[in-house]
C-alpha positions as CSV (number, residue, x, y, z in Angstrom):
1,X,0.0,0.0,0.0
2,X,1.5,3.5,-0.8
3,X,1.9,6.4,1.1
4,X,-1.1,8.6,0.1
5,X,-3.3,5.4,0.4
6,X,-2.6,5.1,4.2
7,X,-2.6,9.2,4.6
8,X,-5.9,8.9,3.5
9,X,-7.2,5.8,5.2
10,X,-5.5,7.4,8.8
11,X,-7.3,10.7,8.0
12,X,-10.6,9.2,7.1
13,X,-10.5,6.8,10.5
14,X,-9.9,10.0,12.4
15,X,-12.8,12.1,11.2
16,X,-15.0,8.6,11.6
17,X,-15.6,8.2,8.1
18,X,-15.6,4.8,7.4
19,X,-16.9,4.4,4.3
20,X,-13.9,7.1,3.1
21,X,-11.4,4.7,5.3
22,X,-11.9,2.0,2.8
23,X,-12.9,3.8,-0.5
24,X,-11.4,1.4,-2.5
25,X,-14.0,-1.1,-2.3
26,X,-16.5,2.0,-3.4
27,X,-15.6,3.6,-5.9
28,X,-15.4,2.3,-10.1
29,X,-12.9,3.9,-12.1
30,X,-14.7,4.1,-15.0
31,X,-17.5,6.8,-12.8
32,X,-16.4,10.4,-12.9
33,X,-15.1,12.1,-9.7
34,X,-18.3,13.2,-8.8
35,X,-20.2,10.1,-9.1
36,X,-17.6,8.2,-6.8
37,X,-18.2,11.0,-4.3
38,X,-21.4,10.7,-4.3
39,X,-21.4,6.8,-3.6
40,X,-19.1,7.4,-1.1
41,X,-21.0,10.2,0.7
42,X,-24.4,7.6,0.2
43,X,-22.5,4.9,1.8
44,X,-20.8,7.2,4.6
45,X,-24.8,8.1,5.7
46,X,-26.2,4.6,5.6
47,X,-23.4,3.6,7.9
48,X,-23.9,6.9,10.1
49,X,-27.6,5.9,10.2
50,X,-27.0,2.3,11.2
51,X,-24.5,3.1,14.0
52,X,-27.1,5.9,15.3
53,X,-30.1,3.3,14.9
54,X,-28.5,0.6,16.6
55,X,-27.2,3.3,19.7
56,X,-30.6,4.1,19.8
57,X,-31.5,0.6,20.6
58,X,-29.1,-0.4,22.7
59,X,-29.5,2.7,24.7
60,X,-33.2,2.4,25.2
61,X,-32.4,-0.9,27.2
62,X,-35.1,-3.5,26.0
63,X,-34.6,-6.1,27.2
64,X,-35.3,-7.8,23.9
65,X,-35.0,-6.9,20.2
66,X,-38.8,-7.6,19.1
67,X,-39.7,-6.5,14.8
68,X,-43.3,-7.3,13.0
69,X,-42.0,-10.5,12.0
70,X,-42.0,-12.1,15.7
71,X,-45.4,-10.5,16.2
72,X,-48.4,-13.1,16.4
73,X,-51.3,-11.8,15.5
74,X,-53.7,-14.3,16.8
75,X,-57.4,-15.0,18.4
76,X,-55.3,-16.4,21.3
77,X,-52.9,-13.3,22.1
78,X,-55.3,-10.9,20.8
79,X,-58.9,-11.8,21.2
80,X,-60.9,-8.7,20.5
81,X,-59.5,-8.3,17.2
């Protein structure tokens, strides 16, 4: 790995960019510069929304993880449905 590739990599780890951390995996040279920006910047926010959804969850304290799909919707559990 060269120089400027761990600059940037060090940089980007500092500032808590991930996705800019490992851009290489990203980007396609054959995209202008703008279009690999904007890849990067889209993959940068789903990982900041991720890290901020899962804080959320694991701040709230339940004491289980429960989505729609482990929801029964039944005559038993709910009768007056």
């Amino acid at each position: 790995m060269n120089e400027q590739k761990e600059a940037i990599q060090k940089a980007a780890n500092r500032l808590r960019l991930n996705a800019f951390a490992q851009y290489e995996t990203h980007i396609n040279p054959q995209h202008s510069f703008e279009e690999n920006l904007y890849t990067l910047l889209q993959e940068q926010v789903f990982q900041s929304d991720q890290q901020r959804f899962n804080r959320r969850i694991r701040y709230a304290g339940f004491p289980q993880i429960k989505t729609f799909d482990t929801f029964v919707m039944s005559e038993e559990y709910l009768p007056y449905l």
